[in-house]
C-alpha positions in Angstrom: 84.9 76.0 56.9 84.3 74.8 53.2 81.4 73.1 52.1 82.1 69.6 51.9 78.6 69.1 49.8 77.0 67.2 52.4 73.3 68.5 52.9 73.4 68.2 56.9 77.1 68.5 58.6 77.5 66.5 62.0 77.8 69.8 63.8 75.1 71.6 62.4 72.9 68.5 63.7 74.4 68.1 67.0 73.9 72.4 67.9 70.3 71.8 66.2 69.7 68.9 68.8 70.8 71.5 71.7 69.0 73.8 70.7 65.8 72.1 70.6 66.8 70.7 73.8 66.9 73.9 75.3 63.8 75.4 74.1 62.0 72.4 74.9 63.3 72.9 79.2 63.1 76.6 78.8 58.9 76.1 77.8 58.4 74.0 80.2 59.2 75.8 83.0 58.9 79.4 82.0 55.5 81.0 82.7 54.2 78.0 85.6 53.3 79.6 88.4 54.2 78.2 92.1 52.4 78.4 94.8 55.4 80.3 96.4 54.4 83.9 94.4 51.4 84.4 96.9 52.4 85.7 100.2 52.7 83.6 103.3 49.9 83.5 106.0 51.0 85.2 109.0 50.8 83.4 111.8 52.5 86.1 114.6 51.4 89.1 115.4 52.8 90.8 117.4 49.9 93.6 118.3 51.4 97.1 119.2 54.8 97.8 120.4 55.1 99.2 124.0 56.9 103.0 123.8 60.1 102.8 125.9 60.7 104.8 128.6 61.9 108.3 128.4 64.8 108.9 130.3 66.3 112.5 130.2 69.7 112.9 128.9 72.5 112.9 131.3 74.3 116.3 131.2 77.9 117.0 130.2 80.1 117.1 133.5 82.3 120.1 133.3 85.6 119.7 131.8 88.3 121.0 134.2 89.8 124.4 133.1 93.3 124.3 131.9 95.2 127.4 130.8 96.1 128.0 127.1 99.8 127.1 127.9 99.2 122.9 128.9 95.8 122.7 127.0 97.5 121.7 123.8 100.3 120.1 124.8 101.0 117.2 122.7 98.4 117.7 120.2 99.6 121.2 118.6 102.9 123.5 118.4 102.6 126.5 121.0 101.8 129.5 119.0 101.1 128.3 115.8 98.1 128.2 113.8 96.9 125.0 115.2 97.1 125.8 118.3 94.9 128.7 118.2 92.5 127.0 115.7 91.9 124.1 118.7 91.3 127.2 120.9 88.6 128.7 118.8 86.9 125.9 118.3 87.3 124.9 121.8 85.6 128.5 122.7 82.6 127.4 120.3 82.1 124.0 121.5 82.7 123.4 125.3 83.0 119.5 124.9 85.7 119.7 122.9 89.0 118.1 124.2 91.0 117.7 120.9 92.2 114.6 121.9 
């Protein structure tokens, strides 16, 4: 913008206003402290918690035995490499079903 030899343009005035507006809000509520910093009272306590009840862990029910041929029926090509992946990890973990 060229000068236009005026010593105070109308812009210059009307940011210089905002700014002082703003610094004058900012100071007066930066740095007061509210009661709200301190930590509530507390008013429940609940005392010590009762420990549950142990209750044993049910055990796995058997899984009925099925021969290699209609164990992976659906799930893998006979003969192939998936197939006898699912039955080595089926001979490392009992539970599995590969379903």
């Amino acid at each position: 913008m060229p000068p236009t030899g005026e010593i105070f343009d109308p812009a210059l005035i009307i940011f210089a206003a905002l700014a002082v507006f703003i610094c004058w809000k900012l100071r007066s509520v930066l740095g007061v402290r509210i009661d709200r910093d301190a930590l509530p009272p507390a008013h429940f306590n609940p005392g010590p918690i009762a420990a549950a009840p142990v209750r044993p862990m049910a055990k796995p029910r058997p899984q009925p035995e099925q021969d290699g041929a209609e164990r992976w029926r659906g799930v893998a090509e006979k003969d192939s490499a998936g197939w006898r992946g699912l039955d080595e990890i089926a001979k490392a973990e009992p539970n599995f079903d590969g379903a």
